[in-house]
matplotlib code that plots the C-alpha trace (Angstrom):
import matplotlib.pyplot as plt

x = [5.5, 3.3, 0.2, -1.6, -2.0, -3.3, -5.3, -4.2, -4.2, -5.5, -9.0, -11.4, -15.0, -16.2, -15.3, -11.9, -10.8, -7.3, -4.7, -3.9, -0.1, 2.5, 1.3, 4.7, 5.8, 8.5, 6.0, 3.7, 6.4, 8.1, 4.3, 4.2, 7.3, 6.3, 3.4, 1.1, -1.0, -1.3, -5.0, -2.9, -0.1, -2.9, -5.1, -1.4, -1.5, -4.6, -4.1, -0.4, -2.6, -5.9, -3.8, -1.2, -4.0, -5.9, -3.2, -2.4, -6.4, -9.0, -11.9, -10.3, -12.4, -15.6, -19.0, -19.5, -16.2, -15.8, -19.8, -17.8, -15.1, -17.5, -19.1, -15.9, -14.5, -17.7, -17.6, -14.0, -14.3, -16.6, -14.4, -11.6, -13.6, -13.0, -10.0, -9.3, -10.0, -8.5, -5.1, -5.8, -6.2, -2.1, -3.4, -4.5, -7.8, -6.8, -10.1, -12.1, -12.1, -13.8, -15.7, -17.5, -18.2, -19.5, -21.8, -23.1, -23.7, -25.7, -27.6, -28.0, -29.0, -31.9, -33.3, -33.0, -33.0, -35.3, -37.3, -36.5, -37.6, -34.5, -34.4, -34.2, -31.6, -29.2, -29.8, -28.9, -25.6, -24.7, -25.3, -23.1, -20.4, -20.8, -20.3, -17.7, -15.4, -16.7, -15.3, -12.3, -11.8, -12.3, -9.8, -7.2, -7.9, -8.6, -5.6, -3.3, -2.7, -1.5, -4.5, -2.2, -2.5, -6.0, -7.4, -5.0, -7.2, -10.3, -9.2, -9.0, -11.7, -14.3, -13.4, -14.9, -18.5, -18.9, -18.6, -21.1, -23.3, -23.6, -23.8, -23.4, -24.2, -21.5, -23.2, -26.5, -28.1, -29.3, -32.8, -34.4, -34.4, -34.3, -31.0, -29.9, -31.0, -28.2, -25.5, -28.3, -30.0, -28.5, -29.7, -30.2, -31.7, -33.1, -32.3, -28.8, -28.8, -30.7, -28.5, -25.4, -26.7, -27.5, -23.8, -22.6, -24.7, -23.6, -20.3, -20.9, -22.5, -19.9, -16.9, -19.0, -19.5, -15.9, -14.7, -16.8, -16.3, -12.2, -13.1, -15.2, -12.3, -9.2, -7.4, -6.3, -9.1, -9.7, -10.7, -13.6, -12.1, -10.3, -13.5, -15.5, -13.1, -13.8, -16.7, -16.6, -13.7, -16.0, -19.0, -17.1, -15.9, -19.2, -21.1, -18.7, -18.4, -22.8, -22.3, -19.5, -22.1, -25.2, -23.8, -24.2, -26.5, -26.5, -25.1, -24.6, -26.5, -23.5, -21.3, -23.5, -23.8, -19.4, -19.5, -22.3, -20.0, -17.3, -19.0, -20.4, -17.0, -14.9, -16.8, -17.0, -12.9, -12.4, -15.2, -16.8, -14.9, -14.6, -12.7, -9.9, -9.7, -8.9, -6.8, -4.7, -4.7, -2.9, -0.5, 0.5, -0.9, 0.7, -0.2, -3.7, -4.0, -2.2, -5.4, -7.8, -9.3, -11.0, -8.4, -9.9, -13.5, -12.0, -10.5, -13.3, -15.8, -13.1, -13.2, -17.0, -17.2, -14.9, -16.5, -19.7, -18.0, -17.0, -20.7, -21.6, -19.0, -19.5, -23.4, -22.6, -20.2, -22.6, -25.3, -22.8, -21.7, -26.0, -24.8, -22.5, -20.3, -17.1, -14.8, -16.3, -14.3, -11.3, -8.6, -7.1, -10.2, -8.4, -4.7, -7.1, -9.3, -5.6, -3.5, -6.3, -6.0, -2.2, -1.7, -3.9, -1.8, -3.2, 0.3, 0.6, 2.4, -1.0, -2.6, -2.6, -4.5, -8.3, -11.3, -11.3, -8.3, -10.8, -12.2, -9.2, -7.3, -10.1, -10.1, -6.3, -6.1, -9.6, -8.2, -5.0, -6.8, -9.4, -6.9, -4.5, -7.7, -8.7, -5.4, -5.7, -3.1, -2.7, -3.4, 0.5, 1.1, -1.5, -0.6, 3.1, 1.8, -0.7, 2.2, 4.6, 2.3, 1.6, 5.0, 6.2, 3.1, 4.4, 8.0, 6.8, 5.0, 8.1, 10.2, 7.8, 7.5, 11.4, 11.2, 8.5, 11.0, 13.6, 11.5, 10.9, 7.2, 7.2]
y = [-5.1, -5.3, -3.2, -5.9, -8.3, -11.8, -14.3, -17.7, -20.2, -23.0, -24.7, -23.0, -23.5, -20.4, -22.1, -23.5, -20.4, -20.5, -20.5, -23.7, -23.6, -25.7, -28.8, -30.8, -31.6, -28.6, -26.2, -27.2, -27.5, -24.0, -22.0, -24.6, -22.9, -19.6, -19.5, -20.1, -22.7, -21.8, -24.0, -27.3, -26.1, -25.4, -29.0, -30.6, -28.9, -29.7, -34.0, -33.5, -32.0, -34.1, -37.0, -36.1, -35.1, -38.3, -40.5, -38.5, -39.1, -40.8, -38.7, -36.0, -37.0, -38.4, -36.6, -34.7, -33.2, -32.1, -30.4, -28.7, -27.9, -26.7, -24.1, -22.8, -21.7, -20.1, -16.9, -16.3, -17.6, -14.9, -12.4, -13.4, -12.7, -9.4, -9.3, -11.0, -8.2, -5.7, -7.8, -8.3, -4.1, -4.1, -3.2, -4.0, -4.0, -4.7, -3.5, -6.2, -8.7, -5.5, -4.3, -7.7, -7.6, -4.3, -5.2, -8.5, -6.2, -3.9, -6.7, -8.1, -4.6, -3.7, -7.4, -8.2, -4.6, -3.0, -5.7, -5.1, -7.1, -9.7, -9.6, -5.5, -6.1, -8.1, -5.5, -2.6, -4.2, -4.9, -1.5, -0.1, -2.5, -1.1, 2.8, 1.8, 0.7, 3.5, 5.8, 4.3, 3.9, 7.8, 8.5, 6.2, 8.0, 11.4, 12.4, 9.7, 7.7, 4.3, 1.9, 0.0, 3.2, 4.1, 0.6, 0.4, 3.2, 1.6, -1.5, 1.0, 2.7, 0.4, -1.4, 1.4, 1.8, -2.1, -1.3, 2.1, -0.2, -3.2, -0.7, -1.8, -5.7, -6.3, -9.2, -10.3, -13.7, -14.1, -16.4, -15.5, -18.5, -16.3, -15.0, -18.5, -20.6, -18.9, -21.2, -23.9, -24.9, -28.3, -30.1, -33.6, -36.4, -35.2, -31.5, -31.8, -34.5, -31.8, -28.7, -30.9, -31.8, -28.3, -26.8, -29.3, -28.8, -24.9, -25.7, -27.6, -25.0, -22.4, -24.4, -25.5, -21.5, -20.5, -23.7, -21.9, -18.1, -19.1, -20.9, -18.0, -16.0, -18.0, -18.7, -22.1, -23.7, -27.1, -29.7, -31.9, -34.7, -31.9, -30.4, -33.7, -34.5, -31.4, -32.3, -35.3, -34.2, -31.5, -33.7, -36.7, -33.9, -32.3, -35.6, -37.4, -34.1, -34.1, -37.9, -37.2, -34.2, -36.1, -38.8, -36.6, -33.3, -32.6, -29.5, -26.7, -23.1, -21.8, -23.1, -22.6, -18.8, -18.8, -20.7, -19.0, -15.4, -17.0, -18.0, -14.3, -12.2, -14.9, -14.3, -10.2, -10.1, -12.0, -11.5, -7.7, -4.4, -3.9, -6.9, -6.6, -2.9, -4.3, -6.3, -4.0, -1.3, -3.8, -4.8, -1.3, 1.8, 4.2, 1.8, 2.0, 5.5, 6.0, 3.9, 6.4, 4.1, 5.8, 4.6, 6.4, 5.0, 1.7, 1.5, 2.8, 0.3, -2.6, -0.9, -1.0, -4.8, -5.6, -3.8, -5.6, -9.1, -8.4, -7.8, -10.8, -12.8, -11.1, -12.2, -15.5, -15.9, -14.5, -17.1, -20.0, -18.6, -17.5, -14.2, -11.1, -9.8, -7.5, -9.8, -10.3, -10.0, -10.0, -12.2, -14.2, -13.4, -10.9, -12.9, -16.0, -13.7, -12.4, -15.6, -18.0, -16.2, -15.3, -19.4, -20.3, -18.1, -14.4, -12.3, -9.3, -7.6, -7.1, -8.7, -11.8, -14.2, -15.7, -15.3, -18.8, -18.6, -17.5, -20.8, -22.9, -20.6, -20.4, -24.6, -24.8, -22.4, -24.2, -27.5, -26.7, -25.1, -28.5, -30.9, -29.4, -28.8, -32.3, -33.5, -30.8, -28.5, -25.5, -22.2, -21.3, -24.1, -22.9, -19.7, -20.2, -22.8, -20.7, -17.4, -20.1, -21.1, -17.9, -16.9, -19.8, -18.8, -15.1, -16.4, -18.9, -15.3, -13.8, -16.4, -17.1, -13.6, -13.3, -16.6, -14.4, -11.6, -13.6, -15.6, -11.9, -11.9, -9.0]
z = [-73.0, -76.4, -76.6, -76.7, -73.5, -74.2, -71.2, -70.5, -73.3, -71.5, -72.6, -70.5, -69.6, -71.9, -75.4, -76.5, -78.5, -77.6, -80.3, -81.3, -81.0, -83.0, -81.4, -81.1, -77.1, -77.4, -78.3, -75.2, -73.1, -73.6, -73.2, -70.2, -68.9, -69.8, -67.5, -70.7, -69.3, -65.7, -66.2, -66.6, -64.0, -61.3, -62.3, -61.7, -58.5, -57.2, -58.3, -56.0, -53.0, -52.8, -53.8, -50.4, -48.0, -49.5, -48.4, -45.0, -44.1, -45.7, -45.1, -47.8, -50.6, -49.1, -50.4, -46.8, -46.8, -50.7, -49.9, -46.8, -49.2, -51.7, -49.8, -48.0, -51.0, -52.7, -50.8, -51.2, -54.8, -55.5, -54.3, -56.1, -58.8, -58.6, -57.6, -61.0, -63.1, -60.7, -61.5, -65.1, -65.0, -63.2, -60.0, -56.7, -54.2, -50.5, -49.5, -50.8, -47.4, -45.7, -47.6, -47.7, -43.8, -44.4, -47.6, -45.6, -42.2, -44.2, -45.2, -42.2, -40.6, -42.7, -43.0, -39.0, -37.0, -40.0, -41.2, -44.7, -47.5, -47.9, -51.6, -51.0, -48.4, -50.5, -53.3, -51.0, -49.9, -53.1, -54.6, -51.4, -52.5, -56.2, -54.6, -52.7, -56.0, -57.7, -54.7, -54.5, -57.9, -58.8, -56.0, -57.7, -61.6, -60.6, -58.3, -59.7, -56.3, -56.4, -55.7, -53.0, -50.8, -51.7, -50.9, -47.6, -46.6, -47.5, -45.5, -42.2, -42.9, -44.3, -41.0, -38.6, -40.8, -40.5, -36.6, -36.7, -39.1, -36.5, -33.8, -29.8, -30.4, -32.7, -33.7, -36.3, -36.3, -39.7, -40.2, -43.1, -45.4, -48.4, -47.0, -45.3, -48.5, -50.7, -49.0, -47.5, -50.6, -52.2, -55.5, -55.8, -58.4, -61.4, -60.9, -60.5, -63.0, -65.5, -64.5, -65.2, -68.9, -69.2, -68.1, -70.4, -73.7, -73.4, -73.0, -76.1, -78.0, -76.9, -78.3, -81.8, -82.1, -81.5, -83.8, -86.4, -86.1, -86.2, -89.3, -90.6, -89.7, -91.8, -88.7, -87.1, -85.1, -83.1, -84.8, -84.4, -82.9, -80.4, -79.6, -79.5, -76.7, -74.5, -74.6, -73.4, -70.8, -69.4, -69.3, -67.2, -64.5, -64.2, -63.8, -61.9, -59.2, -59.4, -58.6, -55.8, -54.5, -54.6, -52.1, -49.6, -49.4, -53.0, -55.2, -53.3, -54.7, -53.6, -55.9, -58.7, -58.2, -58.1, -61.9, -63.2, -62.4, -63.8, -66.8, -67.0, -66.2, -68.4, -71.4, -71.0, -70.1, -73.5, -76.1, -75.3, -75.5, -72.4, -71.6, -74.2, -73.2, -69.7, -70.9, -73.4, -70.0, -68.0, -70.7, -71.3, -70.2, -72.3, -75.8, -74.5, -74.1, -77.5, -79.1, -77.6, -74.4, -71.9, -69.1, -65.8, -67.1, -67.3, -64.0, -62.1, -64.1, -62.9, -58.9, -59.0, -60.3, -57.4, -54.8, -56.1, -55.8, -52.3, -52.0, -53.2, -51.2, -48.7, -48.8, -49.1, -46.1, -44.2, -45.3, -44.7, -41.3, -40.4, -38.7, -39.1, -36.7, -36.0, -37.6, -40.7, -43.3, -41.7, -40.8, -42.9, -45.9, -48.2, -48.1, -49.5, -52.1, -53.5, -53.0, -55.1, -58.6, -58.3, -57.6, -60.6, -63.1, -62.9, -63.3, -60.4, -63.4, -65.2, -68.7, -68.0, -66.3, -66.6, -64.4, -64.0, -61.7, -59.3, -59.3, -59.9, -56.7, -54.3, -55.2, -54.2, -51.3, -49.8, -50.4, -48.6, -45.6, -45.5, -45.5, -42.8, -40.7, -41.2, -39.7, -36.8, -37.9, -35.9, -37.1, -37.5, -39.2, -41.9, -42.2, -42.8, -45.4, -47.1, -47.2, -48.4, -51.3, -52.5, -52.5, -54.4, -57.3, -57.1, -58.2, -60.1, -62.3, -62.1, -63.8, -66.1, -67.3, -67.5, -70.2, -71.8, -72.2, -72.8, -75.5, -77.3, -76.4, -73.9]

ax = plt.figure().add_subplot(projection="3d")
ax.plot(x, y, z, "-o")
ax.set_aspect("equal")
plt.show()
């Protein structure tokens, strides 16, 4: 592999400042192939699927069920998150779906059974998911364990304080509304209207400021027209999906906190330090130590943010569910949190990928398990479906990095 590792060149959301390419079908077509525009691959996807479970029922795309849809997949989202970056960094968290039901009991503990402050509460499970990954992650860097094994443990373990922490009920009925209003607050007329002008005049702004620092720079950059047009692209989605929303309950919170994250983790992987150090770690380890980057302080940095993500997914599950219980966290959470950013183009192999596969996987993966619930498929069904999927993205990686090498770019 080169030294340096490079994120998906699809448009995304944080500024258009992916290289421009040769531009003629061929070239589009081979980074196609090559896993270079998972983004387009995963959009593809998701047209085939709403347009099968569309046609299979017809109560797929109506406003109440794309709300539904939209808050399923905003706690898993924000796990995958993390997950994202542990990936980008060429290894693996299968804590994560735990450690959720333990950051969201602790919450749940100290707002209900200790009458904590709910803001307090939410800050104390998230700064218990932020120890975990720094645990876990000092375990991994200091005695040279693979994370698989580490985090395996932390899956077992995790499990039994979420049981001491709930104690002999097993179950907590959450009521705050601070608490309950992260997953039950909707926006409608004019303040949806206003936030959507909003997402879309920064989105604006971020690709007129990346147009011009290429410029600045010498080096090949959209041009006007190009950028005028994702503009206008991004601004038809968003508006049309406020309009869609609005039908029924509105814009869910929910949703807003998953894009805001992925605005905020997409633009440190690709424009701070840290992010390209990430980036150049999971491309190739011994390259990165070579150029002097503090490798065991960068993976437990990347641990930490995904034990804080599971925190905050965790958090919102439990708002969307109102209570915590045993199985929290558990069954099927983690294969969803992993499964969504592999399917949207993050490579298992490490240095590649874009936090917006969170997003773009949690959208596939909820989408998959709406429909099949809509037309009453059993839980077998969806499980075979959902391991079948992910194993089709896993060798779709595969092949694509084999082109990669075979194109002379690994």
């Amino acid at each position: 592999m080169s030294a340096t590792a490079t994120t998906d060149t699809a448009p995304t959301p944080a500024g258009g400042d992916a290289p421009a390419g040769n531009g003629s079908r061929f070239g589009f077509m081979q980074r196609f192939t090559q896993g270079e525009l998972g983004s387009v691959q995963v959009i593809l996807a998701l047209i085939v699927i709403w347009t099968v479970f569309t046609i299979a029922n017809d109560r797929f795309l109506t406003s109440t069920n794309l709300v539904n849809l939209a808050l399923q997949i905003a706690g898993i989202g924000l796990i995958s998150v993390g997950i994202v970056l542990v990936l980008l960094l060429g290894e693996i968290d299968l804590s994560v779906g735990i450690v959720s039901g333990l950051c969201s009991a602790i919450m749940a503990v100290l707002n209900v059974q200790h009458g904590w402050n709910p803001y307090l509460a939410i800050a104390a499970a998230l700064v218990a998911g932020c120890a975990i990954g720094i645990f876990q992650g000092t375990v991994v860097t200091a005695f040279g364990i693979p994370s698989f094994v580490v985090t395996l443990a932390g899956l077992i373990g995790w499990q039994g304080v979420q049981l001491w922490v709930l104690g002999d009920t097993g179950t907590v009925n959450l009521t705050d509304p601070k608490i309950v209003g992260l997953a039950g607050t909707f926006y409608r007329g004019a303040t949806a209207w206003i936030l959507g002008a909003i997402v879309v005049g920064l989105f604006a702004l971020a690709c007129l400021n990346a147009r011009r620092r290429r410029v600045r720079a010498g080096v090949p950059a959209a041009s006007p027209a190009l950028v005028a047009a994702r503009v206008i692209g991004v601004a038809i989605v968003v508006f049309g999906v406020i309009y869609v929303l609005t039908q029924d309950r509105g814009v869910p919170l929910a949703i807003l906190i998953l894009v805001g994250f992925c605005v905020l983790f997409d633009y440190i992987v690709r424009r701070t330090k840290f992010g390209r150090y990430v980036l150049a770690l999971g491309g190739n380890e011994e390259a990165a130590r070579r150029a002097g980057i503090r490798i065991k302080q960068i993976r437990v940095l990347v641990f930490m943010i995904a034990g804080l993500m599971a925190a905050c997914g965790g958090i919102v599950l439990a708002s969307r569910l109102l209570a915590v219980n045993q199985g929290s966290g558990g069954s099927d959470l983690l294969l969803l949190a992993i499964a969504g950013p592999v399917i949207a183009g993050t490579s298992l192999f490490g240095g590649r990928g874009t936090v917006w596969s969170a997003l773009l996987g949690a959208l596939v993966i909820g989408s998959i398990s709406n429909g099949m619930d809509l037309l009453a498929f059993p839980s077998s069904t969806k499980n075979m479906v959902t391991g079948a999927v992910l194993l089709a993205a896993v060798v779709v990686d595969a092949l694509a990095r084999q082109r990669r090498r075979a194109a002379g770019r690994l």
